[in-house]
VOBA-661511 format. One record per atom (N, C-alpha, C): residue in one letter; x, y, z. Coordinates in steps of 0.2 Angstrom, whole numbers, padded with zeros to 4 digits, always signed. Example, Ala and Ser with C-alpha at 12.3 -4.5 7.8 and 13.67 -1.06 7.14 Angstrom:
a+0066-0028+0039 a+0062-0022+0039 a+0066-0016+0039 s+0064-0011+0035 s+0068-0005+0036 s+0064+0000+0039 
//
This chain:
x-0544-0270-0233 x-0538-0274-0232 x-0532-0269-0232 x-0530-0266-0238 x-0526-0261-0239 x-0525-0256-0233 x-0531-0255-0231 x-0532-0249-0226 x-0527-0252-0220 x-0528-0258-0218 x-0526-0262-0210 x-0519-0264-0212 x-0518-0264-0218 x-0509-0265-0218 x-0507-0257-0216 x-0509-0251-0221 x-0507-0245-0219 x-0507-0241-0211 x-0512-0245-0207 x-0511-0242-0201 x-0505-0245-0198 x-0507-0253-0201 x-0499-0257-0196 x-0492-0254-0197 x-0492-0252-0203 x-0486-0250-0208 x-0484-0241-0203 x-0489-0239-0203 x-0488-0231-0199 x-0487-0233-0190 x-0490-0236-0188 x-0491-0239-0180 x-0482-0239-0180 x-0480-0244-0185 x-0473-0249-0183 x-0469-0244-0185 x-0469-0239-0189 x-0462-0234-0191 x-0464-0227-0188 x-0469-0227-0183 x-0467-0222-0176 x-0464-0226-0172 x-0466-0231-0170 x-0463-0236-0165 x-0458-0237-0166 x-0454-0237-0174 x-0446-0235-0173 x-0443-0230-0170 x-0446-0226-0174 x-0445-0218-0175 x-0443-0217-0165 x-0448-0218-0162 x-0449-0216-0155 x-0443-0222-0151 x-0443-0228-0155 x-0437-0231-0153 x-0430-0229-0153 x-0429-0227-0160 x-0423-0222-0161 x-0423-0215-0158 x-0427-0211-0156 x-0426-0205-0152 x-0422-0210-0144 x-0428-0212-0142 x-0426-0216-0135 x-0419-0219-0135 x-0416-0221-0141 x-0410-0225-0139 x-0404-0221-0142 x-0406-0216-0149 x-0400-0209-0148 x-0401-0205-0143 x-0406-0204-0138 x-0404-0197-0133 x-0402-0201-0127 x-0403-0207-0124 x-0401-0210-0120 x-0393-0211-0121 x-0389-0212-0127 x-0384-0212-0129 x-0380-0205-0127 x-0383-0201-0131 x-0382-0194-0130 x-0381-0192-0123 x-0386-0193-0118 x-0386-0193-0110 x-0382-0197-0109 x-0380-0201-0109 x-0375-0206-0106 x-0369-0203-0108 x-0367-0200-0113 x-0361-0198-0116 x-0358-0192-0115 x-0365-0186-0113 x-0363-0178-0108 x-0362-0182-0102 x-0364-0188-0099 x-0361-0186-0092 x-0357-0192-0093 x-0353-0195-0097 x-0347-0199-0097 x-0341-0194-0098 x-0342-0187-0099 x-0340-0181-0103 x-0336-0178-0096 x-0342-0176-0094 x-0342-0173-0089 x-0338-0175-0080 x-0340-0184-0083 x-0336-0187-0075 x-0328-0185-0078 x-0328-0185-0085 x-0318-0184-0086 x-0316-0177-0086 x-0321-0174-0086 x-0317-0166-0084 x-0314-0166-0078 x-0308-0160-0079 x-0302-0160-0076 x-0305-0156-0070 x-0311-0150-0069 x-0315-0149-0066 x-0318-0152-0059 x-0321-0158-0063 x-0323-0164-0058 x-0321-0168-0056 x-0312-0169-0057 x-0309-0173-0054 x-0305-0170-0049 x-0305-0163-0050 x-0301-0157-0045 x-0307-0159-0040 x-0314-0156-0040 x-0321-0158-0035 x-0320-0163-0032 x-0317-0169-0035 x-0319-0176-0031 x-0309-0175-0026 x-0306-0175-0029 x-0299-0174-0025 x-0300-0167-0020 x-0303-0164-0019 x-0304-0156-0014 x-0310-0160-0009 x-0315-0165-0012 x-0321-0167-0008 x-0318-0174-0002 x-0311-0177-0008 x-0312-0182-0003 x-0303-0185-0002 x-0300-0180-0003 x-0294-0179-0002 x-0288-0180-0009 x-0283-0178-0007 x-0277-0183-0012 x-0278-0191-0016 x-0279-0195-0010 x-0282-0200-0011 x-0287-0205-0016 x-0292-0197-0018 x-0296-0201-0023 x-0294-0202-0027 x-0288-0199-0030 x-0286-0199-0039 x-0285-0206-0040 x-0285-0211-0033 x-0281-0218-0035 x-0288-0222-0036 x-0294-0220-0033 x-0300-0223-0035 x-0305-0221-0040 x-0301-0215-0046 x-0307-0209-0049 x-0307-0215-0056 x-0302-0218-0058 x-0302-0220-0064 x-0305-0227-0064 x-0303-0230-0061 x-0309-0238-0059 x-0315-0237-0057 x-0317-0229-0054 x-0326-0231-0054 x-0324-0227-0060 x-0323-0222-0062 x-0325-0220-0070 x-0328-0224-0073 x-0322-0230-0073 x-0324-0235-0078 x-0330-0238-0076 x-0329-0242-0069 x-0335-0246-0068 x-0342-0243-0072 x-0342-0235-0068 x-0350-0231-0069 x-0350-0232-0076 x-0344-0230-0081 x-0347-0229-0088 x-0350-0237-0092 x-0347-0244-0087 x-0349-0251-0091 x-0355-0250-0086 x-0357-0251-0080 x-0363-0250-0079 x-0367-0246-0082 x-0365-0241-0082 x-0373-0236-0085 x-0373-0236-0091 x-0367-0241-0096 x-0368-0242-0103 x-0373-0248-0103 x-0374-0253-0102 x-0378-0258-0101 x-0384-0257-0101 x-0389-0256-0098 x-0397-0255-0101 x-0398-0251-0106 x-0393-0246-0108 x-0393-0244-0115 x-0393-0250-0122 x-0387-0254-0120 x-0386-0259-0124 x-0393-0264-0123 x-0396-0266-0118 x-0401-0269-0118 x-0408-0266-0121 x-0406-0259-0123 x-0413-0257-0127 x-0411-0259-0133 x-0406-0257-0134 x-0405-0263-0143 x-0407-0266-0146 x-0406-0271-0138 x-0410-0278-0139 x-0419-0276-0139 x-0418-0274-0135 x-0428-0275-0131 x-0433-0269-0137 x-0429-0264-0138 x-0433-0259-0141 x-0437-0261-0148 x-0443-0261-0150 x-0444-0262-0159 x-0440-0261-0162 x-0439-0264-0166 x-0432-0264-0172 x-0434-0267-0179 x-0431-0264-0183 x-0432-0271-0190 x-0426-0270-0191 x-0425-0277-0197 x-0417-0275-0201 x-0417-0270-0204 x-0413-0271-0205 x-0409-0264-0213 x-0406-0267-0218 x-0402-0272-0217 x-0398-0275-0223 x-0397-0282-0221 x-0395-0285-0225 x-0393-0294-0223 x-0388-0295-0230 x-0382-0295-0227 x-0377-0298-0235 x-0379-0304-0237 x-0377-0304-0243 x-0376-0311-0247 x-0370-0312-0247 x-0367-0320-0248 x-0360-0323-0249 x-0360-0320-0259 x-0355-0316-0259 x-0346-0316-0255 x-0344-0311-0251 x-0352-0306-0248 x-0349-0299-0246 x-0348-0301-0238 x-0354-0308-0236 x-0354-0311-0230 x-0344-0312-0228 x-0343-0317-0232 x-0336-0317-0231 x-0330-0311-0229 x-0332-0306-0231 x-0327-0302-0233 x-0330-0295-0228 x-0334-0297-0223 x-0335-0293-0220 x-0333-0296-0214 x-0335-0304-0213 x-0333-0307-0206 x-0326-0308-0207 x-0321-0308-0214 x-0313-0305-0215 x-0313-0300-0207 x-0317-0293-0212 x-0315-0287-0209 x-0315-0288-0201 x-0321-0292-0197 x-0324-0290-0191 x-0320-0295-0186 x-0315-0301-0192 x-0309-0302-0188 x-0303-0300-0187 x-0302-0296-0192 x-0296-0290-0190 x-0298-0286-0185 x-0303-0283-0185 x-0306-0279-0182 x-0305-0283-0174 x-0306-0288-0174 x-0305-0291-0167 x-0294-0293-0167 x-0291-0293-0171 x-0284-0295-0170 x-0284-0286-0169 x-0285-0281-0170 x-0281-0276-0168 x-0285-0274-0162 x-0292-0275-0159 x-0292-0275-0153 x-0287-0278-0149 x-0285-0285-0149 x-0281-0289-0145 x-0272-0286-0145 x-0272-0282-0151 x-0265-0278-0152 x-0265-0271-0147 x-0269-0270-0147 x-0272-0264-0143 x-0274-0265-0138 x-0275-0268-0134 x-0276-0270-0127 x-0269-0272-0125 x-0265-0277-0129 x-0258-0279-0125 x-0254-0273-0129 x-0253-0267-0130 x-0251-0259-0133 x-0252-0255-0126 x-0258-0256-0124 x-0261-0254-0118 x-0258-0256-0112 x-0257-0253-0106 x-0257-0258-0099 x-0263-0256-0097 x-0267-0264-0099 x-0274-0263-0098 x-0275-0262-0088 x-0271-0264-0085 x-0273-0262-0079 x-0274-0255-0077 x-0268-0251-0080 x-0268-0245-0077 x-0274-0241-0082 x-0274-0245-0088 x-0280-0241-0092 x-0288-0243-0089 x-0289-0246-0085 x-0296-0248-0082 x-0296-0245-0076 x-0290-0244-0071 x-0289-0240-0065 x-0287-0246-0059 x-0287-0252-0060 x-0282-0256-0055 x-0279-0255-0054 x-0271-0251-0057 x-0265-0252-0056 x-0263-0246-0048 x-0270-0242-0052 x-0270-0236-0048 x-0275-0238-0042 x-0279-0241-0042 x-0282-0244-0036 x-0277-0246-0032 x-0272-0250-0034 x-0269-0256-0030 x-0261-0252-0027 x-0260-0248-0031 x-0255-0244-0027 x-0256-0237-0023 x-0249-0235-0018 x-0252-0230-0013 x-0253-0225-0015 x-0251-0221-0020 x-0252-0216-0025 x-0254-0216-0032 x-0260-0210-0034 x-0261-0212-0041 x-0254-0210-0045 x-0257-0212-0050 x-0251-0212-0055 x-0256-0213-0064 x-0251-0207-0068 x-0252-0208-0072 x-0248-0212-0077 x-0252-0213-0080 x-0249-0222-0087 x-0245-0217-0090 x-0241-0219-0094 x-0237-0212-0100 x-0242-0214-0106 x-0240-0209-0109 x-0244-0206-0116 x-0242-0214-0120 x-0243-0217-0124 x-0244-0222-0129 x-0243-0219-0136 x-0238-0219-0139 x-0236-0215-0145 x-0234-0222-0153 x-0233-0225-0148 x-0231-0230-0155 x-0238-0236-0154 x-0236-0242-0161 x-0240-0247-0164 x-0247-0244-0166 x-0253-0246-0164 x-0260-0241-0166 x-0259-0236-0164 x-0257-0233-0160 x-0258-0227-0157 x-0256-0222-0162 x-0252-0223-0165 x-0247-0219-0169 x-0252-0216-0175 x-0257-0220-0177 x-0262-0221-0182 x-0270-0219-0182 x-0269-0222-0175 x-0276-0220-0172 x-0275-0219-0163 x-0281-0212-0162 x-0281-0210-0156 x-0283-0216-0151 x-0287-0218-0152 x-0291-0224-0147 x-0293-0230-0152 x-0287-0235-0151 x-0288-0240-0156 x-0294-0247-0152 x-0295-0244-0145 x-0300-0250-0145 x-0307-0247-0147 x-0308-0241-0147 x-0314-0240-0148 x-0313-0240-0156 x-0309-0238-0160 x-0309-0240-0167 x-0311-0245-0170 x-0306-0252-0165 x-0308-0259-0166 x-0316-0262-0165 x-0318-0259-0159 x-0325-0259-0159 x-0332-0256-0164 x-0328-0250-0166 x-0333-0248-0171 x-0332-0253-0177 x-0326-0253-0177 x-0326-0257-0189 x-0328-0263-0184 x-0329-0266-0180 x-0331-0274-0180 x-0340-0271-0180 x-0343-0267-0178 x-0350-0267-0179 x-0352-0264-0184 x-0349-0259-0187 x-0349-0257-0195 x-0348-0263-0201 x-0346-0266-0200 x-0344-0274-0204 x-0349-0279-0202 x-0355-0276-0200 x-0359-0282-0198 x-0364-0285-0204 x-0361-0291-0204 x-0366-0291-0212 x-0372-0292-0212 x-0376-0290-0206 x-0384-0290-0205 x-0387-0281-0200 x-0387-0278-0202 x-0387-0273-0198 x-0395-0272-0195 x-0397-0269-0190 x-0404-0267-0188 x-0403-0259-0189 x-0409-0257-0187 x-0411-0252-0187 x-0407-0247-0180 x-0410-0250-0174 x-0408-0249-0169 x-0401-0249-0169 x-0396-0255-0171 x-0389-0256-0171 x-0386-0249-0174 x-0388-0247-0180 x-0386-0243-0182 x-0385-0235-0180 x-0394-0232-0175 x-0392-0228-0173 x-0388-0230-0166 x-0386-0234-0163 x-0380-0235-0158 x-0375-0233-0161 x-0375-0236-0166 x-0366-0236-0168 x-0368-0226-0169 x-0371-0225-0175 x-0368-0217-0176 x-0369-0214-0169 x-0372-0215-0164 x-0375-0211-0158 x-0366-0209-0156 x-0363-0217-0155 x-0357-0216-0153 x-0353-0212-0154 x-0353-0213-0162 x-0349-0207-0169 x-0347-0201-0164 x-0354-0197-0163 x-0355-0188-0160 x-0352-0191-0151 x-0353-0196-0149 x-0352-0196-0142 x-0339-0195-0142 x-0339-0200-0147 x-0332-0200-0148 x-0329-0195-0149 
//
């Protein structure tokens, strides 16, 4: 009997082990070429390939490619083997979903800090020349380089239940940031 729990027990912690390679190098891949679409290299290539004109369309597919081909990533989180890691008790529950609602007020402080238009690439879509946003020096920014990715990170850091798999997400991100 002992014997058939210890295969199950080895079967299931490669099965993460191979889960977590698969969902840290899928991160890693997605992050050298979310890396490389922002080099100032490839955005001279895509402007010499397809005129002046594209710098108005370079930052809206940026984005688009990086929310599309972030998505089945985020899908293996869900889909891949996974166990927990931790599950708080009340009073830590409390005092974590505190944090992961700040953590959502400085997002929303950070988006209106932002002109999210121009920061997703519609404003540049929409007009006949691109144009860059100016530099954002004051409220988070003064504090923090990229306050939406910061918000995003302490709201998943704060999570009073963590997985195995969430976990390498998040640090995957850490090295991608």
């Amino acid at each position: 009997m002992q014997m058939n729990n210890l295969v199950v027990e080895i079967s299931m912690n490669s099965e993460l082990f191979m889960s977590g390679l698969l969902l840290a190098g899928s991160l890693l891949i997605w992050g050298g070429i979310h890396s490389i679409l922002a080099a100032f290299k490839v955005k001279a290539w895509f402007r010499n390939r397809f005129g002046p004109g594209a710098d108005r369309f370079y930052r809206f597919g940026y984005n688009v490619f990086a929310v599309v081909s972030l998505l089945p990533i985020g899908l293996l989180v869900l889909l891949l083997p996974d166990q927990g890691w931790y599950s708080l008790e009340r009073p830590w529950t409390v005092v974590f979903y505190a944090v992961q609602f700040i953590a959502l007020l400085l997002l929303v402080i950070g988006v209106l800090q932002t002109d999210i238009l121009s920061f997703i690439g519609v404003r540049q879509l929409l007009s006949d020349q691109a144009s860059q946003a100016p530099l954002v020096r004051t409220g988070l920014y003064r504090w923090v380089r990229h306050p939406l990715y910061f918000a995003g990170l302490l709201f998943i850091w704060f999570s009073p239940g963590m997985t195995v798999n969430l976990f390498i997400y998040t640090v995957s991100f850490l090295f991608i940031l």
